[in-house]
PDB file of N, CA, C and O in Angstrom:
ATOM      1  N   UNK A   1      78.946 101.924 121.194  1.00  0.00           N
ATOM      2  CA  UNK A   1      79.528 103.230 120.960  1.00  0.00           C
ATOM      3  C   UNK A   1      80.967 103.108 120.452  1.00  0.00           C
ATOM      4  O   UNK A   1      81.378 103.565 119.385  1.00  0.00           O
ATOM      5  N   UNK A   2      81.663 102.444 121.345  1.00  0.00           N
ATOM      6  CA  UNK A   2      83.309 102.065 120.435  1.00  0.00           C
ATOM      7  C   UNK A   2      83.428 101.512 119.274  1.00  0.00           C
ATOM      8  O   UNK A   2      84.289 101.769 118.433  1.00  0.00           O
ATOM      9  N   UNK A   3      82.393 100.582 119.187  1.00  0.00           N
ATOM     10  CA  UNK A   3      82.268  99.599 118.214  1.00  0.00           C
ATOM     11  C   UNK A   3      82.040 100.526 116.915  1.00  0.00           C
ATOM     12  O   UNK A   3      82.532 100.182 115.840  1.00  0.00           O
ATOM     13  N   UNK A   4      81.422 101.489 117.013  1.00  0.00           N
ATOM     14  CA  UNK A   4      80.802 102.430 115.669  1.00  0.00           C
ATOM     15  C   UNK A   4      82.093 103.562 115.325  1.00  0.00           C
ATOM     16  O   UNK A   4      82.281 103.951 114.173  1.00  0.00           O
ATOM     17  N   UNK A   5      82.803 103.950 116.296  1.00  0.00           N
ATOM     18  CA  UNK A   5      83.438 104.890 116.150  1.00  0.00           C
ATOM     19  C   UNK A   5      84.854 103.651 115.702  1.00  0.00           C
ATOM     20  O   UNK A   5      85.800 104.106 115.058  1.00  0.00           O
ATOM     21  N   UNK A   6      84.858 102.506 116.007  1.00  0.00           N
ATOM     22  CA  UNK A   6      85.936 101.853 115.603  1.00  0.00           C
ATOM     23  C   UNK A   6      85.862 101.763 114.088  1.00  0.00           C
ATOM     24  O   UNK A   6      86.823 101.958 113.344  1.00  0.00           O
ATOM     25  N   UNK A   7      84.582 101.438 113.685  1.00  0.00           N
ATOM     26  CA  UNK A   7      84.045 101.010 112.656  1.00  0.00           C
ATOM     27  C   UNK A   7      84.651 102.043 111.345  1.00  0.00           C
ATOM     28  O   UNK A   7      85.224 101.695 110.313  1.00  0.00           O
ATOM     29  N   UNK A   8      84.249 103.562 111.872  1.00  0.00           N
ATOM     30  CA  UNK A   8      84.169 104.904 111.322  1.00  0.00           C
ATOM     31  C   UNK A   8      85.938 105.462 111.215  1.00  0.00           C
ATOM     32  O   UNK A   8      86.486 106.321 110.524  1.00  0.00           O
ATOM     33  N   UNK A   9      86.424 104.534 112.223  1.00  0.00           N
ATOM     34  CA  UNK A   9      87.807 105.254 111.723  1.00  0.00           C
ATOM     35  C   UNK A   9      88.304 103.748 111.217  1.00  0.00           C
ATOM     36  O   UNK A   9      89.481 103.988 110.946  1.00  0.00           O
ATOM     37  N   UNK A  10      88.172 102.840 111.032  1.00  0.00           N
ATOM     38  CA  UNK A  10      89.007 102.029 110.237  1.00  0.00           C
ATOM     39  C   UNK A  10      88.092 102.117 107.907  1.00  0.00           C
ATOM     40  O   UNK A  10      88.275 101.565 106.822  1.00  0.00           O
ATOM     41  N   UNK A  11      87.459 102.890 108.356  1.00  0.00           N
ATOM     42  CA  UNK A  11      86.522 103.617 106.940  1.00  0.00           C
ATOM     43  C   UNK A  11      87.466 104.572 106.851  1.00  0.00           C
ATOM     44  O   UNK A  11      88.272 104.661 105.925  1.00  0.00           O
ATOM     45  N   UNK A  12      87.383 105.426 107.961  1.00  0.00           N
ATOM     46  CA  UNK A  12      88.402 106.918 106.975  1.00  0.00           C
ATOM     47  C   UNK A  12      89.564 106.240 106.656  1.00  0.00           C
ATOM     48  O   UNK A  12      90.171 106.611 105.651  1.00  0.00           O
ATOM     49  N   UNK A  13      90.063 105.174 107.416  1.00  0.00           N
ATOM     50  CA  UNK A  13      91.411 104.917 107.191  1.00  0.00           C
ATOM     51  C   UNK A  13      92.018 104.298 105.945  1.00  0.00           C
ATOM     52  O   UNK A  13      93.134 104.420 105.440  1.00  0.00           O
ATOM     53  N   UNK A  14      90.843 103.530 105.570  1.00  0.00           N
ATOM     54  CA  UNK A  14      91.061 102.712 104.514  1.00  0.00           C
ATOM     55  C   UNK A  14      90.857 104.000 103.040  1.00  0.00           C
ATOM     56  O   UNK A  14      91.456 104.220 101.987  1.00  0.00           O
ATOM     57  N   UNK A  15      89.721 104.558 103.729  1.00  0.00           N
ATOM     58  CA  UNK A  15      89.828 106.212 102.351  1.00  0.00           C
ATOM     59  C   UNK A  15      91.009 106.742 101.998  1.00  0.00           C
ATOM     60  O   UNK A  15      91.307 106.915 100.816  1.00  0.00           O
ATOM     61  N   UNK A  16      92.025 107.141 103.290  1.00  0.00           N
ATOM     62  CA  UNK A  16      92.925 107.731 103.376  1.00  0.00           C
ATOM     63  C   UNK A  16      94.040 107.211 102.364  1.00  0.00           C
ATOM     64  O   UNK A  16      94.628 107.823 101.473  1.00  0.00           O
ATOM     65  N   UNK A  17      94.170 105.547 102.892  1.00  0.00           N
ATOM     66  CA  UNK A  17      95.404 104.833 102.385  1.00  0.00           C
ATOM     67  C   UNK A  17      94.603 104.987 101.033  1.00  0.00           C
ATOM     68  O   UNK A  17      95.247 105.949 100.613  1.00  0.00           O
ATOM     69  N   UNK A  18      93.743 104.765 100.117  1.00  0.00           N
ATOM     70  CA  UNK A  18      93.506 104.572  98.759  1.00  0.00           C
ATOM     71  C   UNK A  18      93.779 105.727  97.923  1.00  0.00           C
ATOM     72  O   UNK A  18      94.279 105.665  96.800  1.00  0.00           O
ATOM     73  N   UNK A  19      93.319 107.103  98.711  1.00  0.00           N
ATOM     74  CA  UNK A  19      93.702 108.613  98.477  1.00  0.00           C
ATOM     75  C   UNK A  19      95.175 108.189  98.239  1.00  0.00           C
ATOM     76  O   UNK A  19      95.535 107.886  97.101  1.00  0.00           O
ATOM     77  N   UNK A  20      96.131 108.158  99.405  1.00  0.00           N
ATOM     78  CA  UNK A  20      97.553 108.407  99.182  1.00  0.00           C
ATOM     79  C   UNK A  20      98.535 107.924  98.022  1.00  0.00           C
ATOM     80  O   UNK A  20      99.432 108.411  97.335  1.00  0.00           O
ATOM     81  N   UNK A  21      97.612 106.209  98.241  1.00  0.00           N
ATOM     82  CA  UNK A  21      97.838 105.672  96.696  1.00  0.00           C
ATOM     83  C   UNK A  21      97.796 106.396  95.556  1.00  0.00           C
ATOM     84  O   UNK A  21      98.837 106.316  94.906  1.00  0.00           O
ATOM     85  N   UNK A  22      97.035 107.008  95.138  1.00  0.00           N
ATOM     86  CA  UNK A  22      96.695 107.384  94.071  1.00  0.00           C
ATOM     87  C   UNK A  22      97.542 108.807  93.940  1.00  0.00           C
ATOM     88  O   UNK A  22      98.100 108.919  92.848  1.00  0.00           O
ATOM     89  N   UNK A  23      97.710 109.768  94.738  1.00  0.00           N
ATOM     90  CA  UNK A  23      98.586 110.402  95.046  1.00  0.00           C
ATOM     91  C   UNK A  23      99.901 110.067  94.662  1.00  0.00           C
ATOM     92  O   UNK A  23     100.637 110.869  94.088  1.00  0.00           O
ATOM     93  N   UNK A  24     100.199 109.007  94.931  1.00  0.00           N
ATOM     94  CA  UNK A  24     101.703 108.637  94.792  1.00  0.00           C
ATOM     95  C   UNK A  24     101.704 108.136  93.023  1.00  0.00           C
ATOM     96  O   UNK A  24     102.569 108.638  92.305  1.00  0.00           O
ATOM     97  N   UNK A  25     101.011 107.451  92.602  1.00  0.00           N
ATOM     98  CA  UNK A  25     100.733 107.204  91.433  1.00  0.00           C
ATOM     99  C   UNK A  25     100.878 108.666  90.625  1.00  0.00           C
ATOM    100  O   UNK A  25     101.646 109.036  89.737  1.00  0.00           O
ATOM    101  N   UNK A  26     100.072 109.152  91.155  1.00  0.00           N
ATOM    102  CA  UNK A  26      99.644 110.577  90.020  1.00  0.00           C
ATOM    103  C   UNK A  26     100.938 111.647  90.008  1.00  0.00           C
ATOM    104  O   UNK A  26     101.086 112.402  89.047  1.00  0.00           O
ATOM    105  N   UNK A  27     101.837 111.656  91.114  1.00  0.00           N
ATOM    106  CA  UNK A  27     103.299 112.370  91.362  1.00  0.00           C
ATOM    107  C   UNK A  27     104.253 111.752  90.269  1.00  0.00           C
ATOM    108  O   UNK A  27     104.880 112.507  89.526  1.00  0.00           O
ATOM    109  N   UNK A  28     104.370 110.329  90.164  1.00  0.00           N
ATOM    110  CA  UNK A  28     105.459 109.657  89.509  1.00  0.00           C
ATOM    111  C   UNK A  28     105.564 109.201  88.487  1.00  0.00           C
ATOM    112  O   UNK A  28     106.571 108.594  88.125  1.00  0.00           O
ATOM    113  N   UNK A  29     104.017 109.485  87.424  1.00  0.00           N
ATOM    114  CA  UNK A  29     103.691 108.641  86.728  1.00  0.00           C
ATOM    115  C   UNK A  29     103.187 110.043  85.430  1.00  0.00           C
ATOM    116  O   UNK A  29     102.548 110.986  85.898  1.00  0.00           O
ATOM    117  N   UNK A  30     103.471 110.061  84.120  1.00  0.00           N
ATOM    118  CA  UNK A  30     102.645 111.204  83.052  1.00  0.00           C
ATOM    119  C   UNK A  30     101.393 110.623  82.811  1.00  0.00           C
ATOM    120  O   UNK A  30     101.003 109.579  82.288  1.00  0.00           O
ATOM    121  N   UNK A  31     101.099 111.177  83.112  1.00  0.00           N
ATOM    122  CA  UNK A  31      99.144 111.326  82.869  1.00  0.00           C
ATOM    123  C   UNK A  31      98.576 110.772  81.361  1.00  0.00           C
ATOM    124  O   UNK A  31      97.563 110.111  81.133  1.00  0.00           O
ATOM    125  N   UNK A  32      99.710 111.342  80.319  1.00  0.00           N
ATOM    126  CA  UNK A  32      99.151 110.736  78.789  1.00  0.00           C
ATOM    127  C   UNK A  32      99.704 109.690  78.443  1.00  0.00           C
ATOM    128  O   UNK A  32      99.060 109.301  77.469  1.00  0.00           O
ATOM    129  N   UNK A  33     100.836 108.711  78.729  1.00  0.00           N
ATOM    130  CA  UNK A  33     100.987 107.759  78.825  1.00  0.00           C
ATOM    131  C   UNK A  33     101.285 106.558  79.942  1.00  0.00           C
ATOM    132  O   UNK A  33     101.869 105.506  79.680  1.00  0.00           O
ATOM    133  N   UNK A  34     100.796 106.915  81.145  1.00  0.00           N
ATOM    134  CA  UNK A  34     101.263 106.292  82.135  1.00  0.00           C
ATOM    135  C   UNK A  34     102.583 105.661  82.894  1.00  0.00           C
ATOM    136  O   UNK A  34     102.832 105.110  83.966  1.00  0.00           O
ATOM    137  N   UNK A  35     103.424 106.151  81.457  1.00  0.00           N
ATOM    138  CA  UNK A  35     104.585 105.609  82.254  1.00  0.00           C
ATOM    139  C   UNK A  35     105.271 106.501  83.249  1.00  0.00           C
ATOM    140  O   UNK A  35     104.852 107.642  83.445  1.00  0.00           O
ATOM    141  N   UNK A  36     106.236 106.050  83.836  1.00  0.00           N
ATOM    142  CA  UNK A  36     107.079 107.040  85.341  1.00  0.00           C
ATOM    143  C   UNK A  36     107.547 108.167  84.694  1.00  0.00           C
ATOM    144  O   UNK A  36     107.600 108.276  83.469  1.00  0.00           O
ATOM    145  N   UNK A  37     107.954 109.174  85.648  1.00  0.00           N
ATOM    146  CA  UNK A  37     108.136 110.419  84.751  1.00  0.00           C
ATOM    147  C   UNK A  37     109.387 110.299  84.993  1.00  0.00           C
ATOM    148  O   UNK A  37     109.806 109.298  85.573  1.00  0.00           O
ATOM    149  N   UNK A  38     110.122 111.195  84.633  1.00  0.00           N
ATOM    150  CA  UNK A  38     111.514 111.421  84.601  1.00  0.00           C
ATOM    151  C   UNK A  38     112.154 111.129  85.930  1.00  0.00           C
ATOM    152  O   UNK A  38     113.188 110.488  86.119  1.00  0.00           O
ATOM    153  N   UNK A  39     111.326 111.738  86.878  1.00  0.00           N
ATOM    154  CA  UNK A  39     112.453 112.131  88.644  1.00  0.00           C
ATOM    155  C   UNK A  39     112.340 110.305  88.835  1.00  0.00           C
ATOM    156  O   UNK A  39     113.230 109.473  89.004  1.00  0.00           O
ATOM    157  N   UNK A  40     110.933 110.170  88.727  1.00  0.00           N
ATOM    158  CA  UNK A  40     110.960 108.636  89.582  1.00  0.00           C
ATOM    159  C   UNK A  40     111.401 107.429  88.410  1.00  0.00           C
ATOM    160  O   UNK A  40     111.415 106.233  88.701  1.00  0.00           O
ATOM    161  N   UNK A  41     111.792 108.013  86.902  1.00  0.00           N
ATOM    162  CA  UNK A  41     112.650 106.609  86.633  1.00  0.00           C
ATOM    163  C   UNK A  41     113.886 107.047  87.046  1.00  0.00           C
ATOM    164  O   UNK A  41     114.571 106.190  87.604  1.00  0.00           O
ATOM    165  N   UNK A  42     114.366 108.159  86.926  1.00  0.00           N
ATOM    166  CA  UNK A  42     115.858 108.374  87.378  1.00  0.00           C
ATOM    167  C   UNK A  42     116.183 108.413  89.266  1.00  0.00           C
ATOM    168  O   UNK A  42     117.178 108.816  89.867  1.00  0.00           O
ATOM    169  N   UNK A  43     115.014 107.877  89.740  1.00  0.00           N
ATOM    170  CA  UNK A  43     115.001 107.363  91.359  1.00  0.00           C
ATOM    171  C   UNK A  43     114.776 105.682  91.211  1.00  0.00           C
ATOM    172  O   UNK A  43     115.431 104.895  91.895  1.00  0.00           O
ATOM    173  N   UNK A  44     113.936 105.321  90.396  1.00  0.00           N
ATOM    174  CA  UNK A  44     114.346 103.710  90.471  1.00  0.00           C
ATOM    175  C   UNK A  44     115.601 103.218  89.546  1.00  0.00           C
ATOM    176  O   UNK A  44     116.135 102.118  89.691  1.00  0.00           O
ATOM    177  N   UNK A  45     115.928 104.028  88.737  1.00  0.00           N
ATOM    178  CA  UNK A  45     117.240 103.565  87.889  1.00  0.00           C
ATOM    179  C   UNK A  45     118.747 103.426  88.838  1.00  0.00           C
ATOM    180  O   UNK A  45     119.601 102.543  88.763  1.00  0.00           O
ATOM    181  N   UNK A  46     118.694 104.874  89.905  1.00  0.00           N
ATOM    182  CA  UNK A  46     119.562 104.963  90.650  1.00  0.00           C
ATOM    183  C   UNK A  46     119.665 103.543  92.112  1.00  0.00           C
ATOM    184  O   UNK A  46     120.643 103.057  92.679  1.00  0.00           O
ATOM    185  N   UNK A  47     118.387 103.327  92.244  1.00  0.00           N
ATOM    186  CA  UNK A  47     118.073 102.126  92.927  1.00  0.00           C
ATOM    187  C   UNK A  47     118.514 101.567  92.548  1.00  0.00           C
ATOM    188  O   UNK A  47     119.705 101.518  92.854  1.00  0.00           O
ATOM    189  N   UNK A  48     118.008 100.639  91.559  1.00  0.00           N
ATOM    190  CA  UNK A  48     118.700  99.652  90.787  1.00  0.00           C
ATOM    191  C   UNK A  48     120.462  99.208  90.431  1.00  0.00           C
ATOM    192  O   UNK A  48     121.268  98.291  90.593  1.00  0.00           O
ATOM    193  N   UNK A  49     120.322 100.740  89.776  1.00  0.00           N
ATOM    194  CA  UNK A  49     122.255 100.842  89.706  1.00  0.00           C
ATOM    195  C   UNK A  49     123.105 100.534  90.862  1.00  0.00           C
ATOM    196  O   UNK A  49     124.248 100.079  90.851  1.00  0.00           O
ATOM    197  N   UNK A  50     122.306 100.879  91.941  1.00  0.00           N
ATOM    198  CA  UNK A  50     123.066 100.894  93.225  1.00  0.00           C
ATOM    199  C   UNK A  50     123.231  99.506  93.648  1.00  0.00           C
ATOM    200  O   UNK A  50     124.327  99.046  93.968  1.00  0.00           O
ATOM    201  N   UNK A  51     121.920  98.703  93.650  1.00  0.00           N
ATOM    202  CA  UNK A  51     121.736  97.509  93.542  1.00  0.00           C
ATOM    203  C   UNK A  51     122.712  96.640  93.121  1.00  0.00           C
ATOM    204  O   UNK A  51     123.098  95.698  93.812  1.00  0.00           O
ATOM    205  N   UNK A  52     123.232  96.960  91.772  1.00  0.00           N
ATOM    206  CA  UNK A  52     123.825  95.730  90.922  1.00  0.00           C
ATOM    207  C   UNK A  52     125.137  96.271  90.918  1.00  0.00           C
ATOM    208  O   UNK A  52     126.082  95.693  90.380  1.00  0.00           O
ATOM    209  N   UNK A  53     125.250  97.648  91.652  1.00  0.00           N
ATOM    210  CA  UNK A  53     126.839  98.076  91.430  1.00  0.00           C
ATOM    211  C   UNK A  53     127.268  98.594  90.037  1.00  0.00           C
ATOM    212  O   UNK A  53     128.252  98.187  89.419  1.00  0.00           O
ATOM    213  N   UNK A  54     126.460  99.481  89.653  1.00  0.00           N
ATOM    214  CA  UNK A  54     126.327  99.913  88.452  1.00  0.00           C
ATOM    215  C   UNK A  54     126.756 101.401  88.223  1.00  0.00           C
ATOM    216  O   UNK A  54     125.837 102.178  88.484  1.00  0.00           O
ATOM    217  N   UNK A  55     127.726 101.904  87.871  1.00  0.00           N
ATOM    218  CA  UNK A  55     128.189 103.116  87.294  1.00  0.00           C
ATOM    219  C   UNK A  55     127.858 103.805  86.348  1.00  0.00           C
ATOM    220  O   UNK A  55     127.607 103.231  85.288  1.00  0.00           O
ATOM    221  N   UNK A  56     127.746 105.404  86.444  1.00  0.00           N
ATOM    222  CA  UNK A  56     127.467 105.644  85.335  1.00  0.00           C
ATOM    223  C   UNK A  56     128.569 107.353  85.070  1.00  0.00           C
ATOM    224  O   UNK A  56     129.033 108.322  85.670  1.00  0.00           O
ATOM    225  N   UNK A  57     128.456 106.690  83.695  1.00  0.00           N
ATOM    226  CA  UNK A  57     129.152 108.634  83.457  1.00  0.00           C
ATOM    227  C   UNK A  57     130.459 108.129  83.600  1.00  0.00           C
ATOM    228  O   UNK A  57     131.144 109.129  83.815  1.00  0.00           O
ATOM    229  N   UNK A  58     131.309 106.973  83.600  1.00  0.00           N
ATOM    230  CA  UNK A  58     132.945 106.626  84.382  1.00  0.00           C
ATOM    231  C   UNK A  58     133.603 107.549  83.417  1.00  0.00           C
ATOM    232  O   UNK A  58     134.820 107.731  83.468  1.00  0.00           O
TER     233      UNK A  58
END
């Protein structure tokens, strides 16, 4: 009985995480060319900048 219901939630779970994936993909990314859209290159650019100590606009 545990064994099946263990079984059944490490299934939804693994559904879940592949759903969210794709989710996160489909938020950050334009649909007709796949690349990042605007918010999330100007969220990894700001990463980055921050990273290397990078200014912008001085």
């Amino acid at each position: 009985m545990y064994k099946e219901a263990s079984e059944a939630l490490a299934r939804s779970h693994a559904a879940l995480s592949e759903t969210h994936e794709k989710l996160n993909y489909s938020t950050s990314h334009d649909p007709a060319t796949g690349l990042l859209n605007r918010e999330a290159f100007m969220v990894t650019w700001l990463v980055w900048a921050e990273m290397k100590n990078v200014t912008c606009c001085s």
